[in-house]
Backbone as ProteinMPNN parsed JSONL, in Angstrom:
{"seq_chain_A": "XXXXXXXXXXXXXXXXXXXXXXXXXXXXXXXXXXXXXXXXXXXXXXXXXXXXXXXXXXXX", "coords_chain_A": {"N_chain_A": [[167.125, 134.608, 79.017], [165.924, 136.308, 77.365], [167.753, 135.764, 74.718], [167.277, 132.533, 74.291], [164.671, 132.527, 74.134], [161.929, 132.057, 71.433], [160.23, 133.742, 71.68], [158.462, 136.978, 71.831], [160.082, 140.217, 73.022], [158.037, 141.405, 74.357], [155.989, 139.45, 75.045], [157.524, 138.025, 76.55], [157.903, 139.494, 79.125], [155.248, 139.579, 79.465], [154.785, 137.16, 80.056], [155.785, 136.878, 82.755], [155.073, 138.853, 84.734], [152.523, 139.199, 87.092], [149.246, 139.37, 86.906], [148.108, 142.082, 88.226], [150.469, 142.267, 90.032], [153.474, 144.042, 91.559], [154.872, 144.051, 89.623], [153.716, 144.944, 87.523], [152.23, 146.977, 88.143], [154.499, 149.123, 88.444], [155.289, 148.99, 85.718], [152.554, 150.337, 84.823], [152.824, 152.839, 86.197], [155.389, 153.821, 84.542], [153.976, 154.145, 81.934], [152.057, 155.622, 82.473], [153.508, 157.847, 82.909], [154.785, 158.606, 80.009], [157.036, 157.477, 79.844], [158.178, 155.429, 77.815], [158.622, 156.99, 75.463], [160.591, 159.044, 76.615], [162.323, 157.436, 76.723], [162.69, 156.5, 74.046], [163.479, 159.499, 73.407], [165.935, 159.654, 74.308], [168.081, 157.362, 73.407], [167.743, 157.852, 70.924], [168.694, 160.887, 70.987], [171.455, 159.675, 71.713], [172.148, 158.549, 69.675], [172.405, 159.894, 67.736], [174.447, 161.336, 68.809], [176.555, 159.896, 68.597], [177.156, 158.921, 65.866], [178.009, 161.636, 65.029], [180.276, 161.806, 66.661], [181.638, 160.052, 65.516], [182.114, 160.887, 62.649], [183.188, 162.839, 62.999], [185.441, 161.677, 64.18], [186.294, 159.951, 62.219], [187.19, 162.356, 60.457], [190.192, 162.802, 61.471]], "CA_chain_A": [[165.816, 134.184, 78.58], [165.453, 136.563, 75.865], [168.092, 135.363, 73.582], [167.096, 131.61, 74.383], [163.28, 131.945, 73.351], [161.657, 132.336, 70.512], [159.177, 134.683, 71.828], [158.739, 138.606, 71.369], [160.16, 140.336, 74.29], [156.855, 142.143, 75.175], [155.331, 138.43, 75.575], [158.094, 137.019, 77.793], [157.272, 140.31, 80.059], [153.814, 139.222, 80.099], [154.553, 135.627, 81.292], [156.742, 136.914, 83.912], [154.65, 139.8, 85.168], [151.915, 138.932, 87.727], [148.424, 140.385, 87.129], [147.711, 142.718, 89.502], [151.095, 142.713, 91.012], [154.293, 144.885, 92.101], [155.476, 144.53, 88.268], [152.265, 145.602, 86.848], [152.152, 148.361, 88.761], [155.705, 149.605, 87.94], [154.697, 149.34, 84.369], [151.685, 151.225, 84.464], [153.198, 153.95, 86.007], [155.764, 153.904, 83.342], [153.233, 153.829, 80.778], [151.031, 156.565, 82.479], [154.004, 159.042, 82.773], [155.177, 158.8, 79.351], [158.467, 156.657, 80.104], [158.533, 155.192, 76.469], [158.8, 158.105, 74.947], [161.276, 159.23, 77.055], [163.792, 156.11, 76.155], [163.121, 156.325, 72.78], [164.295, 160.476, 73.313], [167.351, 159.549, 75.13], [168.312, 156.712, 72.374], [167.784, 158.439, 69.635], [169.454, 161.275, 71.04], [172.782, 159.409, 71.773], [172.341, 157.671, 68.362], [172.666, 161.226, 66.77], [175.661, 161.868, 69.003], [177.537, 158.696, 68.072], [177.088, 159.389, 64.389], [178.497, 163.035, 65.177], [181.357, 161.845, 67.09], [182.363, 158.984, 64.48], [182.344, 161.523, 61.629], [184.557, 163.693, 63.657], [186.607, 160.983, 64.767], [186.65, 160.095, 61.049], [188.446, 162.941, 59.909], [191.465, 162.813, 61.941]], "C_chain_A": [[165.491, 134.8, 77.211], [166.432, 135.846, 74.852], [168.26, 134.005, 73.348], [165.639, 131.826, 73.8], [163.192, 132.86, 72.07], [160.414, 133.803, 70.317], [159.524, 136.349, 71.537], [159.375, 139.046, 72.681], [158.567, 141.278, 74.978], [156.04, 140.933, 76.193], [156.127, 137.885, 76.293], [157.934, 138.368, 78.999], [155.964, 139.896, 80.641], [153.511, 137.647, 81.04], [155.344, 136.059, 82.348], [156.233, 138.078, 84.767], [153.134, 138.975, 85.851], [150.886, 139.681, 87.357], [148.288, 141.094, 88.566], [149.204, 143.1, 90.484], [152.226, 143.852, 91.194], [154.717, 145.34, 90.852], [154.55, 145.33, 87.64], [151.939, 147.173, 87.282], [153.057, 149.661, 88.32], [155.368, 150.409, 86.431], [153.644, 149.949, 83.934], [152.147, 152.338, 84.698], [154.052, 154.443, 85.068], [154.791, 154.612, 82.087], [153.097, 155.592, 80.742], [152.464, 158.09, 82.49], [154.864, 158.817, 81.316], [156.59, 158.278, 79.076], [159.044, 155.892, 78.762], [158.855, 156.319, 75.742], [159.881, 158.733, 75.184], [163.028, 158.474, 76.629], [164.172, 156.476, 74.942], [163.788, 158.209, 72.033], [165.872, 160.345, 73.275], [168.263, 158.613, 73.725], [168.694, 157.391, 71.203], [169.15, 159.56, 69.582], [171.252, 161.432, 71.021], [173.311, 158.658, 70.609], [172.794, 158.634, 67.667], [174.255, 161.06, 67.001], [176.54, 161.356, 68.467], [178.002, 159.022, 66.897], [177.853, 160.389, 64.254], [180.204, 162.668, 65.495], [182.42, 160.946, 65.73], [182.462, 160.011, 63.215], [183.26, 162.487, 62.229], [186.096, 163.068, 63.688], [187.484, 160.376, 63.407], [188.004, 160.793, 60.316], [190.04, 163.177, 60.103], [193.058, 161.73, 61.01]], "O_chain_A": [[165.005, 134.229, 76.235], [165.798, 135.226, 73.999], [169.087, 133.706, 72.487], [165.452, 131.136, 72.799], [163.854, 133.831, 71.703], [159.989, 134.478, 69.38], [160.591, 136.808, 71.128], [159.234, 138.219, 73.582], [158.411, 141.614, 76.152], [155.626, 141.058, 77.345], [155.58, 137.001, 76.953], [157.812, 137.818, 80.093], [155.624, 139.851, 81.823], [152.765, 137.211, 81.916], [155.584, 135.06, 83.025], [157.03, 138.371, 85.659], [152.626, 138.136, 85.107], [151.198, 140.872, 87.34], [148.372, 140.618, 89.698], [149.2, 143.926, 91.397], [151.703, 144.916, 90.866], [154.958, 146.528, 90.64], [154.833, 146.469, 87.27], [151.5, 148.162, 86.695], [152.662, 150.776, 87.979], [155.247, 151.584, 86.084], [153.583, 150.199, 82.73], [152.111, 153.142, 83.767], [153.703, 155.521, 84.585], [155.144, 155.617, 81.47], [153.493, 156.452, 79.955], [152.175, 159.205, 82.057], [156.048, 158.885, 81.644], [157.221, 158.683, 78.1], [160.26, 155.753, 78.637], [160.027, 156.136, 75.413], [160.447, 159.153, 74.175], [164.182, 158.834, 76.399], [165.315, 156.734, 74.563], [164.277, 158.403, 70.92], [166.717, 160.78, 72.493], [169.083, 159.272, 73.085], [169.798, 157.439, 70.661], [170.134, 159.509, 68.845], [172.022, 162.332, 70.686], [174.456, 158.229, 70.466], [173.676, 158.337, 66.861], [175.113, 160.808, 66.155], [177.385, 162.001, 67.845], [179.166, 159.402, 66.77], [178.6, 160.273, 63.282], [181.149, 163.085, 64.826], [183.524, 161.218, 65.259], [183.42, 159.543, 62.6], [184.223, 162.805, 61.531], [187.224, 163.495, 63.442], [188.708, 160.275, 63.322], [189.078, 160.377, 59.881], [190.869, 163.57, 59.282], [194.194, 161.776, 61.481]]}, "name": "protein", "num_of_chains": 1, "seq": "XXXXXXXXXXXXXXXXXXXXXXXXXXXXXXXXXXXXXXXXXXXXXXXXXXXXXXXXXXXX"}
């Protein structure tokens, strides 16, 4: 679906998420414990590593 529409992916979440229901829920708790934040730690973090390893792997 995402790489068929044209849409953002936040807005094909929102057509596919029920107010009020089981998803919505999910995603608030997400929200409320800081779970973005978290991703974009982890990401980043393994983005460093990559970088690290490929300049290592480089010199050989």
């Amino acid at each position: 679906m995402l790489i068929e529409s044209t849409d953002e992916p936040a807005q094909l979440r929102k057509n596919v998420t029920s107010p009020n229901g089981t998803t919505a829920a999910a995603l608030e708790s997400f929200e409320a414990s800081g779970f973005k934040d978290v991703v974009d730690k982890a990401v980043r973090a393994s983005t460093d590593r990559a970088e690290e390893l490929g300049k290592t792997l480089g010199k050989s």
